[in-house]
N, CA, C and O atoms as a GROMACS GRO file, in nm:
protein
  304
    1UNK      N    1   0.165   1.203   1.757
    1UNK     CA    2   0.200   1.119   1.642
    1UNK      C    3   0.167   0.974   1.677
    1UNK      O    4   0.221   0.932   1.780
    2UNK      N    5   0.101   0.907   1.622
    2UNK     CA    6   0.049   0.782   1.624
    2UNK      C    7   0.157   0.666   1.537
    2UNK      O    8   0.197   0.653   1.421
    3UNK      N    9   0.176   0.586   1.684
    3UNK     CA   10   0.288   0.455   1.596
    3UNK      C   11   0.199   0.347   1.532
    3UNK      O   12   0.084   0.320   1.565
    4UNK      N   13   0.265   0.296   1.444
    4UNK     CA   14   0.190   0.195   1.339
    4UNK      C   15   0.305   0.109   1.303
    4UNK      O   16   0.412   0.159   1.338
    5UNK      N   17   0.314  -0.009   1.243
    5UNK     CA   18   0.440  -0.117   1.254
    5UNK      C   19   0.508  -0.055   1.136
    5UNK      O   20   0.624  -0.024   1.166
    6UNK      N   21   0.476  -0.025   1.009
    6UNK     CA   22   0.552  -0.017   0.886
    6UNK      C   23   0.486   0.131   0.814
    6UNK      O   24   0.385   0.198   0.836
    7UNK      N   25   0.578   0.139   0.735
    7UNK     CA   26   0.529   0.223   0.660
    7UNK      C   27   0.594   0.227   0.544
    7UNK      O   28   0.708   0.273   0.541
    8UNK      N   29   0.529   0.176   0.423
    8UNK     CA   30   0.608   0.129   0.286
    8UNK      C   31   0.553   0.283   0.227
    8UNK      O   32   0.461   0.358   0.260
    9UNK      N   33   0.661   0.287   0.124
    9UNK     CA   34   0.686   0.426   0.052
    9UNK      C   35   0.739   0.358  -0.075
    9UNK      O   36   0.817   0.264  -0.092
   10UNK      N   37   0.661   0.447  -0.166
   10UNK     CA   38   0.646   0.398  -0.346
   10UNK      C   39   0.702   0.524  -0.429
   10UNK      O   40   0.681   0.638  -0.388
   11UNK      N   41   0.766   0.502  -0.532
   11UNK     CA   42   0.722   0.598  -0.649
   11UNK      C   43   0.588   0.675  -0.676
   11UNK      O   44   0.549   0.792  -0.681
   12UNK      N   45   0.533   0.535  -0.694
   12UNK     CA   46   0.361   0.540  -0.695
   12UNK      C   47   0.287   0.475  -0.612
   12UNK      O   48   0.325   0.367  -0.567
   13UNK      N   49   0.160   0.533  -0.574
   13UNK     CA   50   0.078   0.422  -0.466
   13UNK      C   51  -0.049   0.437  -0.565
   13UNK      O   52  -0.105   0.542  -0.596
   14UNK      N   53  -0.092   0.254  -0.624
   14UNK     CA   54  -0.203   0.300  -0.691
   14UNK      C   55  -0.337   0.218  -0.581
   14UNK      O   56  -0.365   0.101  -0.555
   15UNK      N   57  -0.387   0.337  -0.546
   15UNK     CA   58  -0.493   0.312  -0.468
   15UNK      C   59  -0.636   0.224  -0.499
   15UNK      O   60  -0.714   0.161  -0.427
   16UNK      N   61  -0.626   0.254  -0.650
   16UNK     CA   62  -0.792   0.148  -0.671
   16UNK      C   63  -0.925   0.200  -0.599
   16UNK      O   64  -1.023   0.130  -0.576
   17UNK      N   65  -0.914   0.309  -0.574
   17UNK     CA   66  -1.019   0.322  -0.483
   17UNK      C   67  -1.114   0.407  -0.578
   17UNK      O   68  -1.071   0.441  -0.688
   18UNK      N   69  -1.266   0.449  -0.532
   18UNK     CA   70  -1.323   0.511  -0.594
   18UNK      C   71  -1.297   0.565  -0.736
   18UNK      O   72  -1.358   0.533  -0.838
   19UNK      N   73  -1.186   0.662  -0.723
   19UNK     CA   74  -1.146   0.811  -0.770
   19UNK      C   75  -1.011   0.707  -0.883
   19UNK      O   76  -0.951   0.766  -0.973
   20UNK      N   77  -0.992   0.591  -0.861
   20UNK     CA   78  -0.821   0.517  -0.892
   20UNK      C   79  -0.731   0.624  -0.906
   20UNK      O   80  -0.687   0.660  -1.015
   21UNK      N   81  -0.695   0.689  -0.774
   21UNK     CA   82  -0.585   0.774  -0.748
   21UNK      C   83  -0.445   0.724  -0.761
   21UNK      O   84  -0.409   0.668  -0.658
   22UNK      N   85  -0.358   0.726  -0.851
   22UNK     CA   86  -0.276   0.739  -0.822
   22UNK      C   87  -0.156   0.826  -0.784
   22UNK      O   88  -0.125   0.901  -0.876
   23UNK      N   89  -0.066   0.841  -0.655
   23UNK     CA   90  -0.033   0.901  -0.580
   23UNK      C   91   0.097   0.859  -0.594
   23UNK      O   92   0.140   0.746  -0.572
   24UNK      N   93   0.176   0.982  -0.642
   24UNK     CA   94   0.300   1.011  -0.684
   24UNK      C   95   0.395   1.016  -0.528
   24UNK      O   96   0.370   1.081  -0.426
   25UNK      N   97   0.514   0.917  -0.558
   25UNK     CA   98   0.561   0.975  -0.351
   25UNK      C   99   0.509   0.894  -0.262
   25UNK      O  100   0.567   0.904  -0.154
   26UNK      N  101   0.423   0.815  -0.263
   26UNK     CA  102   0.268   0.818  -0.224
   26UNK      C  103   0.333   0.660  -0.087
   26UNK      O  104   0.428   0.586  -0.113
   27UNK      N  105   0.276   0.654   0.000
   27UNK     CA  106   0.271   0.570   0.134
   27UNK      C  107   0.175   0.576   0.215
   27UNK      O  108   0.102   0.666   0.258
   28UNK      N  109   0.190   0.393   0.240
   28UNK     CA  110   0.106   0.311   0.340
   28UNK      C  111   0.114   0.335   0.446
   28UNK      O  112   0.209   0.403   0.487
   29UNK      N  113   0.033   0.294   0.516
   29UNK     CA  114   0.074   0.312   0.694
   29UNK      C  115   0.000   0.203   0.702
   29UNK      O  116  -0.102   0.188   0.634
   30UNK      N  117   0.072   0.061   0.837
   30UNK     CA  118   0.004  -0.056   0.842
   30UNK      C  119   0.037  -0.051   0.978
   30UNK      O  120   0.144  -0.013   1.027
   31UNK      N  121  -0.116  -0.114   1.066
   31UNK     CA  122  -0.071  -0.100   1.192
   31UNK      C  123  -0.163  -0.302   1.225
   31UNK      O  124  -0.264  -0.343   1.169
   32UNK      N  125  -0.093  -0.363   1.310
   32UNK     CA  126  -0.123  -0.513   1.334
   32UNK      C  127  -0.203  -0.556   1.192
   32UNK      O  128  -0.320  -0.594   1.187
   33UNK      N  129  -0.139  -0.545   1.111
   33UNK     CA  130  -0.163  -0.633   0.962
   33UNK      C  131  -0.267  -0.523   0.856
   33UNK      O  132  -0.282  -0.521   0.734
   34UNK      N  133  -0.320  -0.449   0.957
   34UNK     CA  134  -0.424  -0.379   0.865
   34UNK      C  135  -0.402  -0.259   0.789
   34UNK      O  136  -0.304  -0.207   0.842
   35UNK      N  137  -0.439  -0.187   0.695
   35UNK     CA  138  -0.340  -0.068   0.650
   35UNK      C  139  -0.460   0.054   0.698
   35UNK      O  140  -0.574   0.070   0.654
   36UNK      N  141  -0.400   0.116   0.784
   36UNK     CA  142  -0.505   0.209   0.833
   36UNK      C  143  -0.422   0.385   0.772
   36UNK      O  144  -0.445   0.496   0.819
   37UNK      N  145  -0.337   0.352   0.670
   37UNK     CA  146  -0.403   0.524   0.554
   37UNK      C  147  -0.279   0.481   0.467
   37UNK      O  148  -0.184   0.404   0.475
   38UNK      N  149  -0.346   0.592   0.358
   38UNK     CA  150  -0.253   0.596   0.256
   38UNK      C  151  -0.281   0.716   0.171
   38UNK      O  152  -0.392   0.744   0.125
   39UNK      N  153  -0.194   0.768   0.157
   39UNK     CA  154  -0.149   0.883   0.120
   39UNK      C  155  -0.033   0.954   0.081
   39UNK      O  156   0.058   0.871   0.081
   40UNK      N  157   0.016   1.076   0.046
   40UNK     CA  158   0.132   1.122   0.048
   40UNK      C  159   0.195   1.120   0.140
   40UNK      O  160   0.158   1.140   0.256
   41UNK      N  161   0.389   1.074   0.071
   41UNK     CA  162   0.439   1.056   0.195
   41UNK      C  163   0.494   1.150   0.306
   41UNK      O  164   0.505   1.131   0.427
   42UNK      N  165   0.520   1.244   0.239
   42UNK     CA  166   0.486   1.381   0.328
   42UNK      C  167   0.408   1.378   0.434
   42UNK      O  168   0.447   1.391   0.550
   43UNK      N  169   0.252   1.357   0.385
   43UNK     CA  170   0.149   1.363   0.493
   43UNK      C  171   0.142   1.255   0.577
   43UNK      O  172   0.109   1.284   0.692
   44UNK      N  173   0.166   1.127   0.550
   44UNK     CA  174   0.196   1.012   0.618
   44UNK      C  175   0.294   1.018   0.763
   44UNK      O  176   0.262   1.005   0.881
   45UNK      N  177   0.385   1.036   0.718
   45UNK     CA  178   0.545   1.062   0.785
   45UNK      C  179   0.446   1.219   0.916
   45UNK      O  180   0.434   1.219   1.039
   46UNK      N  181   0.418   1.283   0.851
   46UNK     CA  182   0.358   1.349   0.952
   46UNK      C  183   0.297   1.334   1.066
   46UNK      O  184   0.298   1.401   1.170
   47UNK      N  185   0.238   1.230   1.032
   47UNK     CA  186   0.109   1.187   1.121
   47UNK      C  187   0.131   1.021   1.181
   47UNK      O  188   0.074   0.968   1.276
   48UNK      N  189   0.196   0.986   1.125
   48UNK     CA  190   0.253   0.842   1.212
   48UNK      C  191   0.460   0.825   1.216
   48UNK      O  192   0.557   0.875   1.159
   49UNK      N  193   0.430   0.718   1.330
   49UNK     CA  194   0.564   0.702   1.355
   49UNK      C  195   0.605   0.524   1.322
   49UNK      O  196   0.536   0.443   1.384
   50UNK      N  197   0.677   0.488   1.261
   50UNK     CA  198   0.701   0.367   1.212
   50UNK      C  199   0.798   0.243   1.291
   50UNK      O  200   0.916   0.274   1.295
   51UNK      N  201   0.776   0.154   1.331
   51UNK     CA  202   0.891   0.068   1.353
   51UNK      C  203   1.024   0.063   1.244
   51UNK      O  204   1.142   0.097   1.253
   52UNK      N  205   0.939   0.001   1.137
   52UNK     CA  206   0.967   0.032   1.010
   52UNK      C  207   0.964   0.110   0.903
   52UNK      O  208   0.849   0.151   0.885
   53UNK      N  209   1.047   0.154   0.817
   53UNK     CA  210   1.036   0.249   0.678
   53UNK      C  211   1.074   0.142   0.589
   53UNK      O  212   1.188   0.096   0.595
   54UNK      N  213   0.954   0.080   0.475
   54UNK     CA  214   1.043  -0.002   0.384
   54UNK      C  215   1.062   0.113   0.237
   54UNK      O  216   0.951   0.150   0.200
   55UNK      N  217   1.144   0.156   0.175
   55UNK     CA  218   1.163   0.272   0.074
   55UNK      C  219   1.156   0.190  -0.023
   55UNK      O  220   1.241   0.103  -0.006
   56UNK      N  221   1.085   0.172  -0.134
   56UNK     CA  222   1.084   0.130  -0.264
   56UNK      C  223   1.028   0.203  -0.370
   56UNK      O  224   0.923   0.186  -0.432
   57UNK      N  225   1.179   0.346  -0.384
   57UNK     CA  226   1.159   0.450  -0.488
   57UNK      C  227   1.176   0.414  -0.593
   57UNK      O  228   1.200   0.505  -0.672
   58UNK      N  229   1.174   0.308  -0.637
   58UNK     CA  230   1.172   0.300  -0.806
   58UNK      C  231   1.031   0.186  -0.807
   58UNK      O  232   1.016   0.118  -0.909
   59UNK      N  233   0.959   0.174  -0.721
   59UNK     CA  234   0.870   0.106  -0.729
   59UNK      C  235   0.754   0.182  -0.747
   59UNK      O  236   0.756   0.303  -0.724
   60UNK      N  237   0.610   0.102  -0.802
   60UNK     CA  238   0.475   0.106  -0.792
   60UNK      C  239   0.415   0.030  -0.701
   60UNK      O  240   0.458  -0.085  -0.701
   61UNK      N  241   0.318   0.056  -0.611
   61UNK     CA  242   0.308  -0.029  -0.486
   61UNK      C  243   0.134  -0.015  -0.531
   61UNK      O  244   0.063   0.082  -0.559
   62UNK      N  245   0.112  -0.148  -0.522
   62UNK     CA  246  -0.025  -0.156  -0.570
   62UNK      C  247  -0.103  -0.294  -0.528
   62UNK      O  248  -0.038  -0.399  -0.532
   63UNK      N  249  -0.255  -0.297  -0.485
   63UNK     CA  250  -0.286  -0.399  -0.412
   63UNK      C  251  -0.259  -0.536  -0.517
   63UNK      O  252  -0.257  -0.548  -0.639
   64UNK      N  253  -0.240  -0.626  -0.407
   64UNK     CA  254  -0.236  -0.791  -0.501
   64UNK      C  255  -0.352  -0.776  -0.568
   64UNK      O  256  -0.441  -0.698  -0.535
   65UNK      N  257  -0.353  -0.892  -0.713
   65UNK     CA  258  -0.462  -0.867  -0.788
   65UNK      C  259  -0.474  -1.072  -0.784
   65UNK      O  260  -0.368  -1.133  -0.799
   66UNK      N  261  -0.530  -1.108  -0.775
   66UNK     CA  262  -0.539  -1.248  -0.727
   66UNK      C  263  -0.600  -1.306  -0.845
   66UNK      O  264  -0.691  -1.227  -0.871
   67UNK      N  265  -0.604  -1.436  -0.967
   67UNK     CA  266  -0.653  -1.445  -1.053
   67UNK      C  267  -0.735  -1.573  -1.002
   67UNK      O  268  -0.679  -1.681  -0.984
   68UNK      N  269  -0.863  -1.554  -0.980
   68UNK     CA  270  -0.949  -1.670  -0.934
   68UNK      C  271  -1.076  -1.740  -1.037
   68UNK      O  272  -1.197  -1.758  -1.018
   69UNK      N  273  -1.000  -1.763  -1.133
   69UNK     CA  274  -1.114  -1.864  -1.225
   69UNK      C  275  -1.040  -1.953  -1.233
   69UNK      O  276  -0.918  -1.947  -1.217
   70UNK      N  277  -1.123  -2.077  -1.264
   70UNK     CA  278  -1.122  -2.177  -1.292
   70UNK      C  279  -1.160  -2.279  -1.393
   70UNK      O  280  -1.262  -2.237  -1.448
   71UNK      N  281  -1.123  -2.399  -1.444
   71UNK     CA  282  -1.130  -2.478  -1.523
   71UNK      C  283  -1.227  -2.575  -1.507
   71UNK      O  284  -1.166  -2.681  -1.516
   72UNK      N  285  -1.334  -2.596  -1.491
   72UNK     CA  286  -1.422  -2.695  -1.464
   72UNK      C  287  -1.412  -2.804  -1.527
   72UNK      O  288  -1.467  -2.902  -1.475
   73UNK      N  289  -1.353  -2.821  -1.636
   73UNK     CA  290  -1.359  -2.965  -1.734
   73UNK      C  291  -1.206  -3.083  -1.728
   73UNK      O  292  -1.178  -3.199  -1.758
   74UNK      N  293  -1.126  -2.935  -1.656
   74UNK     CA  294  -0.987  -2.993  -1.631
   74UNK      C  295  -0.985  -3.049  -1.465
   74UNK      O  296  -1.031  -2.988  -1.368
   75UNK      N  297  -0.917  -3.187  -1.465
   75UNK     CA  298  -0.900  -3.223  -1.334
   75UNK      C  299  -0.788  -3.180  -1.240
   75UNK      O  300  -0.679  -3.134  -1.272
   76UNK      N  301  -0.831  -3.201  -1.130
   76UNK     CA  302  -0.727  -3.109  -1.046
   76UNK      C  303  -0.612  -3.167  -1.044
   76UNK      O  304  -0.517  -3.114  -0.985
   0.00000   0.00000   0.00000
């Protein structure tokens, strides 16, 4: 079993990826800042061991979405 620092656990994990899976149950695994899997938490919990468990069952856990436009005519 492989340790990793955290492991956040969702209602939902919406992945964004290819397929935009979203994954019911569904948890991160983050090891020195980086998130190296995500998946069910079943399968997660299997396969790594956590410092941390953060549980946020009434949550959707989904990447930041960052809004980067700008105003060119307005001064800063």
């Amino acid at each position: 079993m492989e340790m990793v620092d955290k492991i956040v656990v969702g209602r939902y994990v919406a992945t964004l990826d290819s397929l935009n899976r979203v994954i019911p149950r569904g948890a991160i695994a983050i090891k020195d800042g980086v998130i190296v899997n995500v998946g069910e938490y079943n399968d997660v919990k299997k396969r790594y061991r956590a410092d941390e468990v953060v549980e946020r069952l009434n949550h959707i856990i989904m990447p930041g979405l960052v809004n980067c436009h700008v105003h060119t005519a307005v001064p800063a």
